[in-house]
N, CA and C atoms as a LAMMPS dump frame, in Angstrom:
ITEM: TIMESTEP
0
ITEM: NUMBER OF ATOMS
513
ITEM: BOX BOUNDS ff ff ff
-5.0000000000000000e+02 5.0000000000000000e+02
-5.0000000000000000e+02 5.0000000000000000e+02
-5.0000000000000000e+02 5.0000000000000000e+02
ITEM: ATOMS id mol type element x y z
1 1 1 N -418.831 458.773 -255.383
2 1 2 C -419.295 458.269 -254.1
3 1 3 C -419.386 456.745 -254.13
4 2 1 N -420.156 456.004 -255.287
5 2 2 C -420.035 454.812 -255.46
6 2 3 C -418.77 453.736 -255.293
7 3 1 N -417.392 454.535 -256.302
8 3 2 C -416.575 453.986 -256.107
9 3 3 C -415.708 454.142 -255.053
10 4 1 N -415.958 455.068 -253.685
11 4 2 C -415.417 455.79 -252.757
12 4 3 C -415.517 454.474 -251.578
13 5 1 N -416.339 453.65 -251.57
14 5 2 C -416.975 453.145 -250.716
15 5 3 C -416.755 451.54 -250.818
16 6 1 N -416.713 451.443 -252.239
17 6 2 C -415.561 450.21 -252.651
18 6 3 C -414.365 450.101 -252.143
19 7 1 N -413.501 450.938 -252.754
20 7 2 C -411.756 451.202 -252.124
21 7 3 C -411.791 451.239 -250.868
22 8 1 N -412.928 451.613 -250.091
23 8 2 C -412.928 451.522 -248.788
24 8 3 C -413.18 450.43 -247.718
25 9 1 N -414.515 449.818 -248.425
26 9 2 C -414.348 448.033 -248.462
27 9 3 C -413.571 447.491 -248.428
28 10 1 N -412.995 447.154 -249.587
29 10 2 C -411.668 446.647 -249.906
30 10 3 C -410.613 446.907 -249.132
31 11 1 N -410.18 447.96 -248.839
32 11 2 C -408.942 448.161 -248.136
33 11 3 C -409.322 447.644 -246.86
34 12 1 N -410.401 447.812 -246.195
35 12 2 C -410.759 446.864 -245.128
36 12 3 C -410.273 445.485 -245.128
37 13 1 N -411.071 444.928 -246.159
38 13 2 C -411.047 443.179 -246.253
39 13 3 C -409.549 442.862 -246.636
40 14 1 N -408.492 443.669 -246.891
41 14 2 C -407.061 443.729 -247.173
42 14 3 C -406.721 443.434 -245.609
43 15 1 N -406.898 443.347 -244.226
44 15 2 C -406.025 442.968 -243.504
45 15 3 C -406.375 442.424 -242.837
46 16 1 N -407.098 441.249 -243.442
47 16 2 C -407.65 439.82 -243.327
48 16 3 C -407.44 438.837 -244.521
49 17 1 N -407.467 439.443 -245.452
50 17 2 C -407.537 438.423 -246.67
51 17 3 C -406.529 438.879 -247.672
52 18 1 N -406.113 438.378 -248.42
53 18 2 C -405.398 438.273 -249.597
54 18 3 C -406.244 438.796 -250.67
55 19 1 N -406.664 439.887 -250.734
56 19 2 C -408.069 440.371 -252.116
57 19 3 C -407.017 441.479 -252.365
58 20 1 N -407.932 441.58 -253.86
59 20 2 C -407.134 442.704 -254.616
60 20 3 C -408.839 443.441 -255.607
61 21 1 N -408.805 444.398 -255.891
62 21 2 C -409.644 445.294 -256.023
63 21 3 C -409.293 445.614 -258.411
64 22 1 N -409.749 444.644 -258.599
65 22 2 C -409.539 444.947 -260.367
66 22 3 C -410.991 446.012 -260.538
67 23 1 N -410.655 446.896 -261.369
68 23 2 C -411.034 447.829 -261.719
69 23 3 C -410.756 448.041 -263.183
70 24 1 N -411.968 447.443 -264.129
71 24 2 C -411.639 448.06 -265.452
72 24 3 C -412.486 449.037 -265.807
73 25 1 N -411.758 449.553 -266.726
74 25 2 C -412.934 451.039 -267.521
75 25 3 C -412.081 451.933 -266.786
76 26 1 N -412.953 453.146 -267.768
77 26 2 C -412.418 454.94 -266.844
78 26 3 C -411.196 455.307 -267.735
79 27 1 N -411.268 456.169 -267.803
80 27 2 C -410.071 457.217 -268.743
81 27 3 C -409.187 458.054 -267.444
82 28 1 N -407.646 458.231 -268.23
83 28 2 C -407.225 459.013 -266.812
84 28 3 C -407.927 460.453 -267.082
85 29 1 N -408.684 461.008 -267.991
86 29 2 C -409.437 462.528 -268.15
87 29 3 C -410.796 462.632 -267.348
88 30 1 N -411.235 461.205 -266.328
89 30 2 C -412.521 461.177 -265.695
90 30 3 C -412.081 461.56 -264.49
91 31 1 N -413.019 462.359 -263.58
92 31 2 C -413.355 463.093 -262.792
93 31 3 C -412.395 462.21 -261.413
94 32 1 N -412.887 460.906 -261.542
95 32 2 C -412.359 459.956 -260.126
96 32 3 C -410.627 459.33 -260.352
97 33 1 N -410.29 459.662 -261.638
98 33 2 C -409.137 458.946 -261.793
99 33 3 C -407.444 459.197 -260.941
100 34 1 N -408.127 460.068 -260.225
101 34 2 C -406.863 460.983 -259.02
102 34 3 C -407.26 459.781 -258.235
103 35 1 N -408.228 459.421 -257.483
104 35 2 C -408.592 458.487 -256.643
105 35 3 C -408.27 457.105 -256.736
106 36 1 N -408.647 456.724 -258.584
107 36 2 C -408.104 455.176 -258.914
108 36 3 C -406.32 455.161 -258.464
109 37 1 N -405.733 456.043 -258.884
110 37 2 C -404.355 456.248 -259.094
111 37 3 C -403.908 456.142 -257.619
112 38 1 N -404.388 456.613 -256.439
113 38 2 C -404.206 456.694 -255.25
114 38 3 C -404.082 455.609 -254.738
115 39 1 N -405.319 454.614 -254.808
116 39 2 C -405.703 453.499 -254.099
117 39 3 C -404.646 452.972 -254.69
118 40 1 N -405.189 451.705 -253.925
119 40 2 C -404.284 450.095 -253.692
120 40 3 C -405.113 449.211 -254.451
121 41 1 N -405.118 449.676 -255.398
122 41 2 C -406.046 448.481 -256.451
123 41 3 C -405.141 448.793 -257.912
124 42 1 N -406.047 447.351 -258.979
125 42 2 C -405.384 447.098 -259.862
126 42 3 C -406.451 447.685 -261.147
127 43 1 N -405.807 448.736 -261.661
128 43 2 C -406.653 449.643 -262.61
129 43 3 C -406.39 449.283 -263.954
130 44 1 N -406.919 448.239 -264.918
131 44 2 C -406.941 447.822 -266.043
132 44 3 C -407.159 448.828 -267.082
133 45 1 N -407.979 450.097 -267.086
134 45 2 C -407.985 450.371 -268.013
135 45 3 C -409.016 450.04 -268.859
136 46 1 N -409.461 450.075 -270.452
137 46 2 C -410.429 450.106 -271.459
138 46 3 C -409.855 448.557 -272.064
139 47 1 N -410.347 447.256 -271.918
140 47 2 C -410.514 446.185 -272.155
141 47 3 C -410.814 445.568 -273.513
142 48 1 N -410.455 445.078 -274.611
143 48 2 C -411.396 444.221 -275.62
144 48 3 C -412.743 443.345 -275.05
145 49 1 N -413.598 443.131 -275.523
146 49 2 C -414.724 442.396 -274.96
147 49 3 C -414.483 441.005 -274.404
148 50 1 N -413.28 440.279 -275.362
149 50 2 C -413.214 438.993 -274.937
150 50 3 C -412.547 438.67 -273.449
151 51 1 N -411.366 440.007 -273.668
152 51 2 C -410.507 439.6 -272.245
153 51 3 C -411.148 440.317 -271.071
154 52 1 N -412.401 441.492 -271.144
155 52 2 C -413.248 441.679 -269.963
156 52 3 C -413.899 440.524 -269.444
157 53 1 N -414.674 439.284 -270.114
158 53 2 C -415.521 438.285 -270.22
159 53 3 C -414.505 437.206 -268.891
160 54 1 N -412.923 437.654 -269.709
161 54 2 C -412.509 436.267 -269.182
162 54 3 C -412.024 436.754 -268.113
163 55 1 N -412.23 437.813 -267.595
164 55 2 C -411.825 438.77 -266.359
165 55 3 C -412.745 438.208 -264.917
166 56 1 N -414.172 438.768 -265.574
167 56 2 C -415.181 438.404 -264.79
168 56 3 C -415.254 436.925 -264.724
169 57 1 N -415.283 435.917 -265.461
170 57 2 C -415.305 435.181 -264.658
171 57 3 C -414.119 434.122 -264.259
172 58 1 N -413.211 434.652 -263.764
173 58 2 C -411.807 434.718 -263.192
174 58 3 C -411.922 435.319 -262.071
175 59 1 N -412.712 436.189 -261.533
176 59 2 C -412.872 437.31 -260.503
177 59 3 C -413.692 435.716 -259.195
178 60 1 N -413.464 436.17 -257.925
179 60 2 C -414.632 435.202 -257.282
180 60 3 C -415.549 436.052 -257.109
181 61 1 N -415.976 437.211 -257.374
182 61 2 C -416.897 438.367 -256.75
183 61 3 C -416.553 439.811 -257.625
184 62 1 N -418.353 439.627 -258.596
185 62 2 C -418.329 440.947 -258.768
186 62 3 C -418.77 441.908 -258.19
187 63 1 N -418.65 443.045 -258.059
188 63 2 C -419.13 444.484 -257.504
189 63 3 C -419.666 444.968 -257.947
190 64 1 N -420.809 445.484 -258.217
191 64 2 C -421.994 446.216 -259.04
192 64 3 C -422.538 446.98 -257.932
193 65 1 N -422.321 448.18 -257.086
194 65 2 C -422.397 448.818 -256.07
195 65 3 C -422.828 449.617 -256.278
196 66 1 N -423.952 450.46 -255.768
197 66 2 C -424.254 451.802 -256.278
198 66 3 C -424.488 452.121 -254.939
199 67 1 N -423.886 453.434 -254.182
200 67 2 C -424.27 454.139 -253.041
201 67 3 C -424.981 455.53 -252.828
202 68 1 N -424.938 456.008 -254.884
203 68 2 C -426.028 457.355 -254.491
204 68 3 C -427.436 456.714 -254.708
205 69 1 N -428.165 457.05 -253.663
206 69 2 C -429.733 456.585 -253.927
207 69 3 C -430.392 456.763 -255.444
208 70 1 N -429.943 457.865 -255.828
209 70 2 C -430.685 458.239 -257.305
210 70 3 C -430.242 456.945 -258.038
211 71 1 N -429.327 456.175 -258.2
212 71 2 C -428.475 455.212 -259.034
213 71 3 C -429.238 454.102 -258.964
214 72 1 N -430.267 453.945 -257.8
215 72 2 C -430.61 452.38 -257.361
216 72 3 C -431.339 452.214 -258.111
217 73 1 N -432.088 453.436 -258.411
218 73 2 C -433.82 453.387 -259.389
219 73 3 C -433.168 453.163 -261.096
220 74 1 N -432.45 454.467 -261.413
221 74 2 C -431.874 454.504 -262.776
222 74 3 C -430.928 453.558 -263.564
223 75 1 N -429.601 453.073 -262.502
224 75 2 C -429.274 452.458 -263.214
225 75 3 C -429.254 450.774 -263.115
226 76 1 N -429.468 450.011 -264.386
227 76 2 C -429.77 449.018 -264.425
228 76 3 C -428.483 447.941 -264.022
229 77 1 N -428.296 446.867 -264.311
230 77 2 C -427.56 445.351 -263.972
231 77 3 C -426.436 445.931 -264.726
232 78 1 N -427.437 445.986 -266.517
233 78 2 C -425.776 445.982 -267.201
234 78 3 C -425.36 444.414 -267.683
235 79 1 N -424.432 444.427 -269.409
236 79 2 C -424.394 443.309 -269.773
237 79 3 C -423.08 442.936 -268.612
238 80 1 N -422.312 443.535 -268.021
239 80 2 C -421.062 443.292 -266.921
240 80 3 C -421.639 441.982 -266.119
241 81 1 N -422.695 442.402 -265.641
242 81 2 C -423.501 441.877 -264.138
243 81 3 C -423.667 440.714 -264.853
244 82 1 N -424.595 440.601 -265.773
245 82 2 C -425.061 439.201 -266.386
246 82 3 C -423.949 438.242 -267.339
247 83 1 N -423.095 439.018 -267.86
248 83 2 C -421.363 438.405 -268.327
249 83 3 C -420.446 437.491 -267.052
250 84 1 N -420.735 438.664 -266.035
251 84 2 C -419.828 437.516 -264.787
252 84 3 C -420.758 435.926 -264.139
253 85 1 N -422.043 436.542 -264.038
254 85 2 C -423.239 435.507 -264.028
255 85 3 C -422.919 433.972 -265.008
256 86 1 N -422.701 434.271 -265.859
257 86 2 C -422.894 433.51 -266.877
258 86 3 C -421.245 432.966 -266.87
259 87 1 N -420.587 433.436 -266.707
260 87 2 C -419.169 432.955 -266.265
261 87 3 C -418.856 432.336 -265.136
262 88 1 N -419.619 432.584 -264.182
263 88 2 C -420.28 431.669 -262.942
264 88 3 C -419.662 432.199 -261.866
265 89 1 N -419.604 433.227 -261.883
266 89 2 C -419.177 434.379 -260.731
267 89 3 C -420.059 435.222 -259.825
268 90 1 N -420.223 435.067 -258.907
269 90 2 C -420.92 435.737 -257.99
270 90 3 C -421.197 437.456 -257.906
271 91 1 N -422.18 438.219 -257.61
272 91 2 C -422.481 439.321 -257.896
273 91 3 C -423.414 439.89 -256.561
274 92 1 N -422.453 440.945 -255.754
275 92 2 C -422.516 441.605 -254.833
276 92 3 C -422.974 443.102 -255.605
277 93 1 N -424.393 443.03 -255.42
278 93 2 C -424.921 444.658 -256.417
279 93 3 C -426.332 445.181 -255.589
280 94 1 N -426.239 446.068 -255.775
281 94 2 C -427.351 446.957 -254.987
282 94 3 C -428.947 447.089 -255.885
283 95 1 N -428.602 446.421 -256.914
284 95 2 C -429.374 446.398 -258.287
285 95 3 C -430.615 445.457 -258.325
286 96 1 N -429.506 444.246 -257.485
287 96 2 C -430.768 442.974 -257.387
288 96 3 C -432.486 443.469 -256.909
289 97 1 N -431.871 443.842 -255.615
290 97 2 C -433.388 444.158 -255.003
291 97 3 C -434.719 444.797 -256.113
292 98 1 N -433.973 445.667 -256.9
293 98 2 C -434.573 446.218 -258.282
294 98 3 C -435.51 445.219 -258.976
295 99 1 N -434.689 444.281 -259.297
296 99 2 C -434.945 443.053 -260.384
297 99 3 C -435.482 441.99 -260.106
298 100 1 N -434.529 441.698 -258.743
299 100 2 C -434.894 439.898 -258.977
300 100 3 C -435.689 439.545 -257.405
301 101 1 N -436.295 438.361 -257.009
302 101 2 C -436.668 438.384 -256.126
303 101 3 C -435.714 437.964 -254.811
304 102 1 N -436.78 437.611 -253.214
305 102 2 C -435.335 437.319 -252.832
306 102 3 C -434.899 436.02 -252.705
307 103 1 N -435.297 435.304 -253.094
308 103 2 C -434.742 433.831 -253.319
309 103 3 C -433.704 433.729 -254.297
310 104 1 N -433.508 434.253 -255.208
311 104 2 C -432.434 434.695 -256.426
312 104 3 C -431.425 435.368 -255.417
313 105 1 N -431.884 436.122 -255.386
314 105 2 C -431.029 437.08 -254.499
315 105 3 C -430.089 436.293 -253.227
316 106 1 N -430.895 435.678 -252.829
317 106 2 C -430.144 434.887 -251.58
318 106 3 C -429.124 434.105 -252.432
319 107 1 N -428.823 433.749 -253.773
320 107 2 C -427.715 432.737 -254.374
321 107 3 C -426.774 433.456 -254.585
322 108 1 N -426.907 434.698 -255.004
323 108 2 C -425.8 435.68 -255.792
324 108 3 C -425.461 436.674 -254.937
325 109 1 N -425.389 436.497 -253.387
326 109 2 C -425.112 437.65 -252.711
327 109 3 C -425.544 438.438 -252.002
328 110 1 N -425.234 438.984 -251.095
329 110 2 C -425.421 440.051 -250.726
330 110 3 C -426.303 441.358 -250.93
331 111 1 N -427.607 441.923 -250.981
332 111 2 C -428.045 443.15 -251.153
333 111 3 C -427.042 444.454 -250.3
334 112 1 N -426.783 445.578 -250.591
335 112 2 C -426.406 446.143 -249.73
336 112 3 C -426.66 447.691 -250.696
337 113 1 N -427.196 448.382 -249.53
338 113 2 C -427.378 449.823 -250.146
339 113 3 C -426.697 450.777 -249.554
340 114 1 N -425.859 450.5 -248.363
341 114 2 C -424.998 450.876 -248.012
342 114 3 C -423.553 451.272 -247.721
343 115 1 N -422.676 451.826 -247.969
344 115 2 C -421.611 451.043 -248.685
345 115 3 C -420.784 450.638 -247.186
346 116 1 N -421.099 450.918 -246.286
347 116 2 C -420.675 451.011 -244.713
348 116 3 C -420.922 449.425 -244.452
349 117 1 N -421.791 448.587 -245.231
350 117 2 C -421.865 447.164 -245.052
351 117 3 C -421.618 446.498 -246.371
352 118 1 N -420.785 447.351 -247.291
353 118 2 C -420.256 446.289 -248.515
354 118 3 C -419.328 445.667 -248.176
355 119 1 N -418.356 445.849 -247.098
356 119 2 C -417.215 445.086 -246.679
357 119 3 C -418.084 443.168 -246.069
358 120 1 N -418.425 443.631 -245.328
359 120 2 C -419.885 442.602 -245.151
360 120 3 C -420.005 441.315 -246.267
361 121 1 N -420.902 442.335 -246.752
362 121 2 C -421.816 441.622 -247.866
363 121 3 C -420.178 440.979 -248.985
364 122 1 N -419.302 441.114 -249.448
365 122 2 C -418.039 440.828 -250.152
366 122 3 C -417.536 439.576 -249.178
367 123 1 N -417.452 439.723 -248.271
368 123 2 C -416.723 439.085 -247.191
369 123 3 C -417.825 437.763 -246.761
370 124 1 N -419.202 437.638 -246.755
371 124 2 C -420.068 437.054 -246.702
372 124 3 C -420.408 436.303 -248.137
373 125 1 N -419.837 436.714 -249.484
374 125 2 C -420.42 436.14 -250.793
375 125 3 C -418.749 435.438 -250.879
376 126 1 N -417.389 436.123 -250.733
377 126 2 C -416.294 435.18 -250.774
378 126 3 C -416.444 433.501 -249.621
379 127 1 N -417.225 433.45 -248.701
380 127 2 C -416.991 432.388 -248.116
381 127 3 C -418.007 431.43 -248.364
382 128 1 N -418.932 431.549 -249.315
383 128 2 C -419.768 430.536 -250.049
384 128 3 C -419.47 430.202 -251.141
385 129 1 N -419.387 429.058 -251.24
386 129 2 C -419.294 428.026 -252.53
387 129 3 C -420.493 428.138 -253.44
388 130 1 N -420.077 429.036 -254.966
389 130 2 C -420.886 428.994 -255.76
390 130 3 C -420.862 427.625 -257.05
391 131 1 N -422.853 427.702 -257.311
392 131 2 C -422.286 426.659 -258.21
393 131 3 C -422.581 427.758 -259.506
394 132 1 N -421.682 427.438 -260.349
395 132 2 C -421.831 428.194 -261.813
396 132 3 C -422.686 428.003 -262.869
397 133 1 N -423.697 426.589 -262.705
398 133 2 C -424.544 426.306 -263.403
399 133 3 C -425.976 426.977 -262.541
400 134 1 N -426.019 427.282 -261.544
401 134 2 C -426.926 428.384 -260.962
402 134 3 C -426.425 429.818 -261.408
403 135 1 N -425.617 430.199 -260.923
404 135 2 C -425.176 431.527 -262.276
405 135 3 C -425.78 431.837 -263.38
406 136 1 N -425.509 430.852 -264.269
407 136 2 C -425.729 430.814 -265.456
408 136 3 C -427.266 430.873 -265.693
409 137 1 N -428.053 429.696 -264.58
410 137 2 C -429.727 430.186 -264.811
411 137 3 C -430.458 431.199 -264.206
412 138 1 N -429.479 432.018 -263.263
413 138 2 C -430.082 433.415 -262.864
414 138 3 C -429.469 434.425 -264.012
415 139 1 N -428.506 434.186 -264.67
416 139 2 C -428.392 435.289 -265.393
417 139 3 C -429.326 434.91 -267.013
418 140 1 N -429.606 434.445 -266.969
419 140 2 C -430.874 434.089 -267.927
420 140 3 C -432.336 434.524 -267.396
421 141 1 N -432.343 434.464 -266.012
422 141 2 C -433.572 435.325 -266.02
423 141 3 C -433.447 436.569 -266.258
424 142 1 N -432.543 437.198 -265.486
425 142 2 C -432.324 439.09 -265.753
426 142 3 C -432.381 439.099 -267.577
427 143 1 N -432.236 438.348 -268.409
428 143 2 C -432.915 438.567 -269.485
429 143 3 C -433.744 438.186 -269.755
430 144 1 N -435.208 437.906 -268.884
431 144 2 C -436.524 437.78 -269.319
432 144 3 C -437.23 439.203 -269.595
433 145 1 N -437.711 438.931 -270.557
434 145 2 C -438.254 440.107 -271.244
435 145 3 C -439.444 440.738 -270.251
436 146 1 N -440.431 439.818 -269.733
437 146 2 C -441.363 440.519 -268.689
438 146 3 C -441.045 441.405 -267.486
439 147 1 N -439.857 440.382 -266.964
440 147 2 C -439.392 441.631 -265.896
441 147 3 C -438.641 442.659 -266.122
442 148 1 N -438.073 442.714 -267.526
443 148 2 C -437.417 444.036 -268.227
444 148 3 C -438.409 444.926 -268.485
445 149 1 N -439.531 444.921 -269.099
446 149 2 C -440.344 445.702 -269.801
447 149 3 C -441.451 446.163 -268.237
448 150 1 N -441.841 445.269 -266.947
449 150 2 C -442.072 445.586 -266.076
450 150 3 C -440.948 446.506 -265.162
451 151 1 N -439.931 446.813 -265.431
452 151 2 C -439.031 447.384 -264.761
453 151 3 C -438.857 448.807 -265.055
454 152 1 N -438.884 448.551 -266.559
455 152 2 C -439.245 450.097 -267.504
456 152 3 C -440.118 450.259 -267.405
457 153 1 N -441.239 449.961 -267.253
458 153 2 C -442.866 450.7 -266.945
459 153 3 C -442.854 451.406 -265.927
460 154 1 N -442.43 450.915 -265.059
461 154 2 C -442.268 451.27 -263.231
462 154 3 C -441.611 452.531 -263.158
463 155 1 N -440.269 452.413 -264.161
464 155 2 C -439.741 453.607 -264.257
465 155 3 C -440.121 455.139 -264.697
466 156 1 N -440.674 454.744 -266.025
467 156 2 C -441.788 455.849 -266.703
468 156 3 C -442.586 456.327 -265.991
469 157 1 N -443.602 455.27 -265.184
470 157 2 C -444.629 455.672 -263.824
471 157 3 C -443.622 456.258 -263.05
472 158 1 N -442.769 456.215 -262.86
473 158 2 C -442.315 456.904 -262.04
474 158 3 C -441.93 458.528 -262.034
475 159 1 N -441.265 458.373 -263.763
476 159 2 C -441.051 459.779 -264.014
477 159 3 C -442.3 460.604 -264.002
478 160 1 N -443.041 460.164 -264.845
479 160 2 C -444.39 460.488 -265.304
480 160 3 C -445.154 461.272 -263.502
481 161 1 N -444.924 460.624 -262.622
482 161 2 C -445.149 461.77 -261.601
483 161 3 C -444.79 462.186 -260.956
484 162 1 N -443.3 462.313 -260.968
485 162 2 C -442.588 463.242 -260.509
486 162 3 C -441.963 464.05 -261.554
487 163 1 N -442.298 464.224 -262.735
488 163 2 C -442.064 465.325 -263.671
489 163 3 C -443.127 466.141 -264.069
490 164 1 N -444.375 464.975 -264.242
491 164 2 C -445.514 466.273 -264.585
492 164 3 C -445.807 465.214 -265.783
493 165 1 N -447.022 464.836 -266.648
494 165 2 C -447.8 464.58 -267.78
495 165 3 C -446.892 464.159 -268.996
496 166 1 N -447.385 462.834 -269.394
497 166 2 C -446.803 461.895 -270.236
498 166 3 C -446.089 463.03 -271.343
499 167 1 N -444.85 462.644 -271.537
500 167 2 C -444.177 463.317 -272.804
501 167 3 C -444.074 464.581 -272.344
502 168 1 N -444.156 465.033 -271.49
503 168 2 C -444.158 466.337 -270.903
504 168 3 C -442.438 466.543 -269.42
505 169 1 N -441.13 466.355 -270.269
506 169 2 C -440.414 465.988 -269.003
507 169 3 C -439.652 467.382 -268.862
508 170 1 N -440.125 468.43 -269.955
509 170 2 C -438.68 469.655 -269.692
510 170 3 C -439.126 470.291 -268.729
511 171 1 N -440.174 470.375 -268.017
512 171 2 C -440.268 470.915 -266.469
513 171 3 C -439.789 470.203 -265.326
C-alpha cells in the first residue's frame, strides 16, 4: 500500500516534470515486485553501502512514505532518512511528525499521511532551495539520544496498554 501510492505520485508529477522514481532494495521473490516491474520507475536493486549514500544524496527528494496507519507509530526514520539528510537532500516522510517538531519539519518537507497528497508534498519540497548544511544539523538531531529513548518509551506505553501488563505481550 505504501509503495502503491508512490508510483502513483510519481506518475502524476511525470506530466509536468522531468522526475524519475529510483527505487533501491527488494528482491524479485518479494510480494510487490510484479508492481516494481510494471511501473515506470528505475529499480536498482540491493546496493553496496557506499553507492546507496551517493544515491541519496544525488536524489533532490527523498521518500520515506508510509500510508498504512499501523507504520506511522512502528516504523522509525531509519539510517536511509538520516544518510540523505546528511548528504543534504531533502526528506518528504510521514515519520517526521513522530520525531521532530514543526519547525524542523517545515525545512525538510512536507508531512503527509496521505498518500492522495504525496504528489503535493514532492512537488512542494522539489521547488525549494535546500541548504545542505541545515540537512546536515537536522539529521544530527534525529540522533539525539533523548528524543530516541523518549520515542521508545511512548512506544512501550503504548504497547503496554493495548496488550495487557508489562512483559506480558502473548495475549
Amino acid at each position: 500500500k505504501d509503495l502503491k501510492g508512490a508510483l502513483k505520485a510519481v506518475e502524476s508529477l511525470k506530466k509536468e516534470r522531468d522526475i524519475n522514481l529510483l527505487l533501491i532494495g527488494g528482491r524479485e521473490n518479494e510480494e510487490l515486485y510484479p508492481l516494481v516491474r510494471e511501473a515506470d520507475v528505475i529499480h536498482l536493486g540491493v546496493l553496496k553501502r557506499e553507492k546507496v549514500i551517493k544515491y541519496l544524496a544525488a536524489s533532490d527528494v527523498y521518500l520515506h512514505n508510509f500510508t498504512n496507519p499501523e507504520h506511522h507509530f512502528f516504523a522509525g526514520l531509519g539510517s536511509a532518512t538520516t544518510e540523505a539528510l546528511i548528504g543534504g537532500t531533502p526528506v518528504v516522510s510521514t515519520q517526521m511528525v513522530n520525531i521532530l517538531g514543526k519547525k524542523i519539519k517545515n525545512n525538510i518537507g512536507t508531512d503527509t499521511r496521505d498518500f492522495k497528497k504525496l504528489e503535493d508534498a514532492i512537488a512542494h519540497t522539489l521547488e525549494k532551495d535546500y541548504n545542505p548544511e541545515i540537512m546536515w544539523r537536522i539529521a544530527k538531531i534525529l540522533f539525539d539520544s533523548e528524543r530516541i529513548v523518549s520515542h521508545h518509551l511512548n512506544l512501550y506505553n503504548f504497547l503496554e496498554t493495548k496488550y495487557g501488563t508489562k512483559g506480558d505481550y502473548e495475549n
